[in-house]
C-alpha positions as CSV (number, residue, x, y, z in Angstrom):
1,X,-17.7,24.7,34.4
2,X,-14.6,25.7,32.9
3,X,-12.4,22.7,34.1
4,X,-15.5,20.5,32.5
5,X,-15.2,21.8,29.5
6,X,-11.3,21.8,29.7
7,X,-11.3,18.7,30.4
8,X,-13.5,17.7,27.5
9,X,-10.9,19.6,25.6
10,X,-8.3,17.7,26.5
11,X,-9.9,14.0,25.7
12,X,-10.9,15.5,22.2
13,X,-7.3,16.3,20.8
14,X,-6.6,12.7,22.5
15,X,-8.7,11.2,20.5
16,X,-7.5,13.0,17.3
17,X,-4.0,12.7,18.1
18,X,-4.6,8.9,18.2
19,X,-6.9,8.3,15.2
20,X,-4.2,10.7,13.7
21,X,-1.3,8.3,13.7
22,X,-3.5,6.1,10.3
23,X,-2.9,7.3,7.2
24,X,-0.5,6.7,4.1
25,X,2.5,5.5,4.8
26,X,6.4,4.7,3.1
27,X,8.4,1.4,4.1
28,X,11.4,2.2,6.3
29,X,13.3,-1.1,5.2
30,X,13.3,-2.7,1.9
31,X,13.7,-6.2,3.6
32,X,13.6,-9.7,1.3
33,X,10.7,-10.9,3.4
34,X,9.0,-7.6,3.5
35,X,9.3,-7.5,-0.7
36,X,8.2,-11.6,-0.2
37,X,5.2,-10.6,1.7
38,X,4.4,-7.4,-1.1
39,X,4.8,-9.6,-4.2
40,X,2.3,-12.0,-2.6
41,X,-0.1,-9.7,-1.5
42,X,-0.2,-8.0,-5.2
43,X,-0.4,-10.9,-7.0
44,X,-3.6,-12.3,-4.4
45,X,-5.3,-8.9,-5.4
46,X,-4.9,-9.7,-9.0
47,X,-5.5,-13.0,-8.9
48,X,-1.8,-13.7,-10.8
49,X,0.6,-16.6,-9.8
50,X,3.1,-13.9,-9.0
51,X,4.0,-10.3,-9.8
52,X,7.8,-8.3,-10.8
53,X,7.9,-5.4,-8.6
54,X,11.0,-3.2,-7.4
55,X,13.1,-3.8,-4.2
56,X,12.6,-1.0,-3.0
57,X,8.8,-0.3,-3.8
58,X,6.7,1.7,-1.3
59,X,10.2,3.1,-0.1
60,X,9.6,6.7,-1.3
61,X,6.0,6.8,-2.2
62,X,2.9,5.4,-0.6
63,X,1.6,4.5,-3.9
64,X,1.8,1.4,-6.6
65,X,0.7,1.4,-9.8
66,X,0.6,-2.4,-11.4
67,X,0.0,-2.3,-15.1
68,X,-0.6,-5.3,-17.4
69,X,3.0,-6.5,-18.8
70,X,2.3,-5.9,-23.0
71,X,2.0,-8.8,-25.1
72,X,4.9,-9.9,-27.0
73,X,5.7,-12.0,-30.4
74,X,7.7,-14.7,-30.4
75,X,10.9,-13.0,-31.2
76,X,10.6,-10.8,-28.2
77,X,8.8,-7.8,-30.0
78,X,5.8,-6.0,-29.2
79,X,2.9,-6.6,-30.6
80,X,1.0,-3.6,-31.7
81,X,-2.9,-3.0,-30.7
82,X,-4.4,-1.2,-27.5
83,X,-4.3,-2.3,-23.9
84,X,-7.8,-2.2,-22.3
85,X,-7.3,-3.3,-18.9
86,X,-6.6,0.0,-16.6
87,X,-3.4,-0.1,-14.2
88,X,-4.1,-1.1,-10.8
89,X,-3.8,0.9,-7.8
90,X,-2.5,0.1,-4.3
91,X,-1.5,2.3,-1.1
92,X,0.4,1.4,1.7
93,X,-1.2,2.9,4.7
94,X,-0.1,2.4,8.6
95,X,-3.5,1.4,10.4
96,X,-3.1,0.6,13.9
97,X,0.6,0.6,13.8
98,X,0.8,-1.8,11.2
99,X,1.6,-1.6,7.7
100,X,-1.5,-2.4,5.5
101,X,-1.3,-2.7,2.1
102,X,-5.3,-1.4,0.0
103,X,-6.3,-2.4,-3.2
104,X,-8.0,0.9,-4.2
105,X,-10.0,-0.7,-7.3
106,X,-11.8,-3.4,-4.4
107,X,-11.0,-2.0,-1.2
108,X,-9.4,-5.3,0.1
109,X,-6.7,-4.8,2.5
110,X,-3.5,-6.9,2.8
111,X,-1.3,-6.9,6.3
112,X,2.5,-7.2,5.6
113,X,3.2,-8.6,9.0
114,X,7.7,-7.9,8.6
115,X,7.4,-4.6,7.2
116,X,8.1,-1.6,9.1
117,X,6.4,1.7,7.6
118,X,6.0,5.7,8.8
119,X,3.3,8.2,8.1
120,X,4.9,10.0,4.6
């Protein structure tokens, strides 16, 4: 009985150990094709022709917050008034032993297949 129950013991933190390994995640290279594969991903989740992030984003944190760029005059200066639309919010998590990239707002998920990522 007690080498049943050991044993059940044993698969059990297996399976947690495993299931363990997803979670957030940082990027352990800042690659062009990795930031390539980012910028394209962000700007499918918002529906933009293309986005301006950082080099090395989602190197320190496992978070990304995308806010509108504000409007601007014609002589470069901004215009005054409120911006309505809320920032956008994306993790980088490590699913599987890949690096996926989640919209919060919609859920979608995004695979950066060049990117190399830990658990933060």
């Amino acid at each position: 009985m007690r080498v049943v129950a050991f044993s059940a013991l044993v698969m059990l933190s297996a399976c947690v150990s495993v299931a363990g390994q997803d979670g957030p995640a940082v990027l352990t290279e800042a690659t062009t094709q990795t930031h390539g594969e980012l910028v394209k991903a962000v700007s499918a989740a918002l529906n933009v022709p293309t986005v301006t992030l950082a080099a090395d984003a989602l190197t320190t944190d496992s978070e990304l917050v995308i806010e509108r760029a504000p409007a601007r005059d014609a002589e470069g200066r901004r215009l005054q008034g409120r911006e309505l639309t809320a920032p956008e919010h994306f993790q980088l998590i490590r699913a599987k032993n890949r690096c996926v990239l989640v919209h919060v707002r919609t859920n979608a998920r995004y695979e950066l297949p060049s990117a190399k990522c830990r658990l933060k």
